[in-house]
C-alpha positions in Angstrom: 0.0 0.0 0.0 2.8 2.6 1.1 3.9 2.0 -2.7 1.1 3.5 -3.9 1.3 6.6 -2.2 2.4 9.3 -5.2 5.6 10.9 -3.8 6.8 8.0 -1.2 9.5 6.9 -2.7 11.8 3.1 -1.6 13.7 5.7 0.4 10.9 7.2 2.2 9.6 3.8 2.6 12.2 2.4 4.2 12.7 5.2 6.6 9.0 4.9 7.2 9.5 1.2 7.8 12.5 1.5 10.1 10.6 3.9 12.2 7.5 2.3 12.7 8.5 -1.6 11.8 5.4 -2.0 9.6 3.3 -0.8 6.7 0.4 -1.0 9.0 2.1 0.6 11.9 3.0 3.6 9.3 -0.6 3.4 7.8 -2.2 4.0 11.9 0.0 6.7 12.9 -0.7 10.3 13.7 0.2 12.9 10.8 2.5 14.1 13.8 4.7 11.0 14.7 4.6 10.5 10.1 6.1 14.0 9.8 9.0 13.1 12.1 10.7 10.6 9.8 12.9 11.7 7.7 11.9 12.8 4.3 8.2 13.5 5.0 6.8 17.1 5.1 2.5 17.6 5.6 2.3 17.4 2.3 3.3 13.7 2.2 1.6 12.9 5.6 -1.2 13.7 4.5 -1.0 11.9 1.5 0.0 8.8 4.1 -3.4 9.8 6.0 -5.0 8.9 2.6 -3.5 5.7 1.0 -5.3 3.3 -0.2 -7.3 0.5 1.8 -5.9 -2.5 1.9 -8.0 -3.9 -1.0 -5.4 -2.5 -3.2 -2.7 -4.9 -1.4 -4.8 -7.6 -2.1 -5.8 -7.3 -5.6 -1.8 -6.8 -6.3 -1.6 -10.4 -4.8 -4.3 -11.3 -7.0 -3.0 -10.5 -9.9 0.1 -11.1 -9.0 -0.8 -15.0 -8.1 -3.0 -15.0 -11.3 0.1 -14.2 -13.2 2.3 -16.9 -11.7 4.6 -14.5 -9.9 5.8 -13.4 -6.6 6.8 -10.8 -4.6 9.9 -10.0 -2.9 10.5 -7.7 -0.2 13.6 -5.5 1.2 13.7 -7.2 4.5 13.4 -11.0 2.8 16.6 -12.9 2.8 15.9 -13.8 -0.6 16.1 -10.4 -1.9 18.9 -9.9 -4.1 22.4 -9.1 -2.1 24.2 -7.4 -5.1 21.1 -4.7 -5.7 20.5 -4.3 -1.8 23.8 -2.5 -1.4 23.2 0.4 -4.3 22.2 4.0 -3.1 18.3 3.3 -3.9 17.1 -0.1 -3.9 13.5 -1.0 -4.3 11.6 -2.0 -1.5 9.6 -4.7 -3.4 10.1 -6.5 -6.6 7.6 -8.4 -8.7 8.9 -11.4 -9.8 8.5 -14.1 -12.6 10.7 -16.7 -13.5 13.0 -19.7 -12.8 16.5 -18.0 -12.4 17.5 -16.6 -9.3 18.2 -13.0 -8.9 20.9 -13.8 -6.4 22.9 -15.9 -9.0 27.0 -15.7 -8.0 28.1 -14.5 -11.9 25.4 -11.7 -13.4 26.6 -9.3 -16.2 24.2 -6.8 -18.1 24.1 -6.7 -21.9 22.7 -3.1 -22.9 22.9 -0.9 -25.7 21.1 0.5 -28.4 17.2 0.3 -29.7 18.6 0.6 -33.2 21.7 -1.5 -33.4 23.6 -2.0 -36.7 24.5 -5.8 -38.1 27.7 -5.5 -35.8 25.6 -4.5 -33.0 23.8 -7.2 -33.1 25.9 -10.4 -33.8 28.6 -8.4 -31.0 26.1 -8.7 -27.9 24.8 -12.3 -29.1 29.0 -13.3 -29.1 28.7 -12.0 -25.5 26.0 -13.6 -24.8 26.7 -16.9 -26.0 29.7 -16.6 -24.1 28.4 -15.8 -21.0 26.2 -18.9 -21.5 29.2 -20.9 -21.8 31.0 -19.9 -18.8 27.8 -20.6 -16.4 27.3 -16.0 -16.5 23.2 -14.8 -16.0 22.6 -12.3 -18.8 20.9 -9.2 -17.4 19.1 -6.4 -19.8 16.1 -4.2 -20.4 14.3 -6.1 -22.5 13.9 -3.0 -24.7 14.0 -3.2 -28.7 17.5 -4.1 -30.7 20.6 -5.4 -28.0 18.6 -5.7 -24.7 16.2 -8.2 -27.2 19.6 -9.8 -29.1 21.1 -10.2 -25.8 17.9 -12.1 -23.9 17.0 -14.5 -26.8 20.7 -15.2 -27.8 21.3 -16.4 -24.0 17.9 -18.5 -24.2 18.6 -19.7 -27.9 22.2 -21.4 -26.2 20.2 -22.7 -22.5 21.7 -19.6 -20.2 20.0 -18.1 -17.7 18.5 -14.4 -18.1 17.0 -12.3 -16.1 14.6 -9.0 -17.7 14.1 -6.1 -15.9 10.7 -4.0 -17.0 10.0 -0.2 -16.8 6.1 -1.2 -16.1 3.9 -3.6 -14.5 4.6 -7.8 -15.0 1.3 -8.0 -16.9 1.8 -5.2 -19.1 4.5 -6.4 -21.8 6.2 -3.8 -23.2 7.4 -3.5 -26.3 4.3 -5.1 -27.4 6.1 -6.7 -30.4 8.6 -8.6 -27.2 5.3 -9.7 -25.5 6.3 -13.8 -27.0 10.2 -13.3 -25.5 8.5 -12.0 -22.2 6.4 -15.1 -21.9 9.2 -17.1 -23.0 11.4 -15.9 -20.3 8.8 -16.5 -17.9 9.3 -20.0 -18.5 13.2 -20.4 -19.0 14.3 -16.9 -17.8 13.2 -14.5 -15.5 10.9 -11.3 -15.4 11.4 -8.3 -12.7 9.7 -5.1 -12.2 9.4 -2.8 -9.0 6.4 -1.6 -10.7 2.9 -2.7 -9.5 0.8 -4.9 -11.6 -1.6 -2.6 -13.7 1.6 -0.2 -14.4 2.0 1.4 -17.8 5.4 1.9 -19.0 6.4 5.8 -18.8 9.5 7.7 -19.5 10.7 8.3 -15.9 10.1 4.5 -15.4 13.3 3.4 -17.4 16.0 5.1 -15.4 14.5 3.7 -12.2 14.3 0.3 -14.4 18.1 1.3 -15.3 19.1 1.3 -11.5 17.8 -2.2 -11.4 19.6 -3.7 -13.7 23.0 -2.1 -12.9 22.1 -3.2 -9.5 21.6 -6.7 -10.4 25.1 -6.8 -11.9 28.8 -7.0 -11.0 29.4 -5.2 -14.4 27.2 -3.9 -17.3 28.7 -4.0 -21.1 27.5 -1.4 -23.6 27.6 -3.0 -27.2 26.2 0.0 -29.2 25.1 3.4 -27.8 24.5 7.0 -29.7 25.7 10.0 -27.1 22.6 10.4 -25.6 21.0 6.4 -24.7 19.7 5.2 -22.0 22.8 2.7 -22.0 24.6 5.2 -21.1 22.6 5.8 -18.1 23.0 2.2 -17.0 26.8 2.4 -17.4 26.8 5.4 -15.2 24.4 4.3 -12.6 26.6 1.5 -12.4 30.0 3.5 -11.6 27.8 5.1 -9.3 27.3 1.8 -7.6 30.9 1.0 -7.8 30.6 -2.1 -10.2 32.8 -2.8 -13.3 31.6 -0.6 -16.7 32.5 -2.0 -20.2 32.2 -1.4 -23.9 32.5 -2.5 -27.0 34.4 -0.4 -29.8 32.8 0.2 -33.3 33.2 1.7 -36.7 34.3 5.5 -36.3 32.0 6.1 -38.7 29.1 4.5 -37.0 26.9 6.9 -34.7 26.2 3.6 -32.3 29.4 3.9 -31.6 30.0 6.9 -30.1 28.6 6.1 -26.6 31.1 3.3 -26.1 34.1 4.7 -27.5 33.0 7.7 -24.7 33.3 5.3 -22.1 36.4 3.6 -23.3 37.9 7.0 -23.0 36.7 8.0 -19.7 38.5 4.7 -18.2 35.9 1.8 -19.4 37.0 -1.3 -20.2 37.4 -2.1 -23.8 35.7 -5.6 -24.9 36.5 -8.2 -27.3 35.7 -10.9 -25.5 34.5 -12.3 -22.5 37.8 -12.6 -21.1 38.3 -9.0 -21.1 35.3 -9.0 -18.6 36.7 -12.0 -16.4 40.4 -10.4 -15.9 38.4 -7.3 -14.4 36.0 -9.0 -12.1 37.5 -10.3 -8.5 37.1 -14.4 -8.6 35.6 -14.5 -12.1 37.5 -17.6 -13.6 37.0 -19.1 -17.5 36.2 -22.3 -17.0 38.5 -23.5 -20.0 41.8 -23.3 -21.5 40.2 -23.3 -24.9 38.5 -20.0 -24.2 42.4 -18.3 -23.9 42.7 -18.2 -27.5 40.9 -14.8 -28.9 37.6 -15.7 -31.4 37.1 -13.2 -33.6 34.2 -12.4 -35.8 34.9 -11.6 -39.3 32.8 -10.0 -42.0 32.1 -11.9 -45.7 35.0 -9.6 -47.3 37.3 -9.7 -44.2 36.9 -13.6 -44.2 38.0 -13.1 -48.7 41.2 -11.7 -46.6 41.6 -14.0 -43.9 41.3 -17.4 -46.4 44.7 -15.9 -48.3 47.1 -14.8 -45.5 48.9 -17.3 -43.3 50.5 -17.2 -39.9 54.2 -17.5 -41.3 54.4 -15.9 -45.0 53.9 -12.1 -45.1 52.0 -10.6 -48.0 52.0 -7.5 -49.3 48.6 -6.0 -49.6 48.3 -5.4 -53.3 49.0 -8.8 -53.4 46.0 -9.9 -51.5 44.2 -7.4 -53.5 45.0 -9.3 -56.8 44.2 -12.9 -54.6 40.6 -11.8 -53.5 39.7 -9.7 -55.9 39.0 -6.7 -54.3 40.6 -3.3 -54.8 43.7 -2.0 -52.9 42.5 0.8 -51.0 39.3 -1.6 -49.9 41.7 -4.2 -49.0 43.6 -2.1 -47.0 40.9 -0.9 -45.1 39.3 -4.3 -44.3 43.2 -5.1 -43.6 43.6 -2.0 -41.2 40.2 -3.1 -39.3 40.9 -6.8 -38.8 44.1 -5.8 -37.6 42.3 -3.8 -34.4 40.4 -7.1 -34.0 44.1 -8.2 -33.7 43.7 -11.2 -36.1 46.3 -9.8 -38.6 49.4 -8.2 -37.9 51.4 -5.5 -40.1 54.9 -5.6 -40.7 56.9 -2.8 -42.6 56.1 -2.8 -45.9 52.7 -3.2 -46.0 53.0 -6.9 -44.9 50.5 -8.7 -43.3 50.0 -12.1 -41.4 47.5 -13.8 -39.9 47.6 -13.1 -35.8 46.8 -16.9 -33.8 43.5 -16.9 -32.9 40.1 -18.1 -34.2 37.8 -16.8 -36.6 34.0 -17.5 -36.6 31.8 -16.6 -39.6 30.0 -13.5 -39.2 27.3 -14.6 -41.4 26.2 -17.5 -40.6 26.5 -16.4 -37.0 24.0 -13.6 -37.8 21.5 -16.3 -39.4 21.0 -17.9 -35.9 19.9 -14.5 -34.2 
């Protein structure tokens, strides 16, 4: 009921809470003993004096039940450690889903709503990854990499946890409503929002919070200058967990949030290594995952098929081999070589770096 009250925020609540030990302790009392908790002018006591009935509480569990789910308080032990310790958690979360939110190994996927080809296959390569070495995949479930990153993990049998800017039983984007019910089954759904919510703008940075919060780091895979991504990253930093990105084209907009990052001190990412080294007791679980995959485009692949690791061609040669034009070649060249599969030599020499390539395309026909 206390949630309900317009203006009584998880902070309020929980001083509330702490003073009078329980919703219906703070509900009973005087308009005098409310106004001397911290955070609470007449204005708000009154508002107090006025909540709800408790009818409202129970037709939240109602709904709540009808949808399968389940509620979480502040005070349970099963709320989640990691987000109990940020500046602001929420006092309850509704809850749907098989994976626990207290899992050991929890990184957030975010970026874009309008992610390029790269954007894309890059945060399912992350995700798949994560899958692999036994990581939770947290995101917003929003439209381009928070989707990629959720159906990615389910597509390879990880664990993923959704967080929603508006009630459980109001899907949103509509067109995600079939991943939301999926997830519900083989993932998990989470909203501080009570059922009934509609999703609003100042709803996503309080969604933001959450999944930051859920999260020993957050990875940005594609992010123009002013996305919400960014405001995950920086809630995160603000929480003191790890914040990563993932460079792009310089001539991609997407791209512009992450290399921002990168050059206020995030972590740069190429693979999921990069995101174990940083994190305290985060261990691969293989030797095989030491040795750098890279993704390669159709034309960087044309390279890549005519170099070799120990005879150094020039690169109007591999021009003339593939076909394609020298100052294109050099390009594609010059990029796979800041994937560091291909080093330069003087001369305009180039090998192929040790490590393995994966096909871009078909990778992008499994998304």
């Amino acid at each position: 009921m206390l949630s309900s009250v317009p203006g009584i925020g998880p902070a309020r609540i929980r001083n509330l809470i702490g003073r009078f030990q329980t919703a219906e302790a703070v509900l009973s009392a005087s308009s005098a003993d409310i106004k001397r908790v911290e955070g609470i002018d007449e204005r708000l006591a009154e508002a107090l004096r006025r909540a709800p009935s408790r009818s409202w509480a129970d037709k939240q569990r109602e709904k709540l039940k009808a949808h399968e789910g389940r509620l979480v308080s502040y005070w349970d032990d099963d709320y989640p450690e990691l987000l109990r310790k940020i500046y602001d958690p929420p006092v309850l979360l509704f809850i749907r889903g098989q994976v626990a939110l207290s899992a050991q190994k929890t990184l957030a996927i975010v970026g874009t709503r309008r992610p390029t080809s790269y954007g894309r296959m890059a945060a399912a390569y992350l995700a798949e990854a994560c899958v692999r070495e036994g990581v939770v995949v947290v995101s917003g479930l929003a439209r381009g990499i928070d989707t990629v990153a959720h159906e990615k993990t389910i597509q390879s049998g990880g664990g993923t946890i959704g967080v929603m800017g508006s009630g459980l039983d109001i899907p949103y984007p509509p067109e995600n409503r079939g991943l939301i019910n999926r997830m519900f089954q083989d993932g998990c759904v989470v909203s501080e929002f009570p059922m009934g919510t509609e999703p609003a703008a100042g709803h996503f940075p309080r969604r933001n919070r959450i999944i930051a919060g859920l999260c020993r780091g957050t990875v940005v895979v594609e992010a123009g200058e002013r996305s919400g991504a960014l405001i995950t990253a920086a809630l995160a930093l603000e929480q003191g967990r790890e914040v990563f990105a993932v460079p792009g084209s310089i001539k991609n907009k997407a791209a512009r949030g992450p290399h921002r990052l990168i050059r206020d001190g995030a972590k740069l990412v190429e693979n999921i290594e990069d995101v174990f080294i940083e994190i305290p007791g985060w261990q691969t679980s293989s030797a095989e995952t030491v040795k750098q995959r890279v993704m390669l485009t159709n034309k960087e692949r044309q390279v890549w098929a005519v170099l070799t690791q120990t005879d150094s061609k020039h690169v109007d040669n591999i021009a003339g081999e593939t076909g394609l034009n020298p100052s294109e070649c050099l390009s594609l060249l010059l990029s796979m070589e800041l994937k560091d599969c291909v080093q330069q030599h003087n001369g305009m020499l180039f090998t192929r770096s040790d490590c393995d390539v994966d096909d871009f395309d078909r990778e992008m026909s499994r998304i």
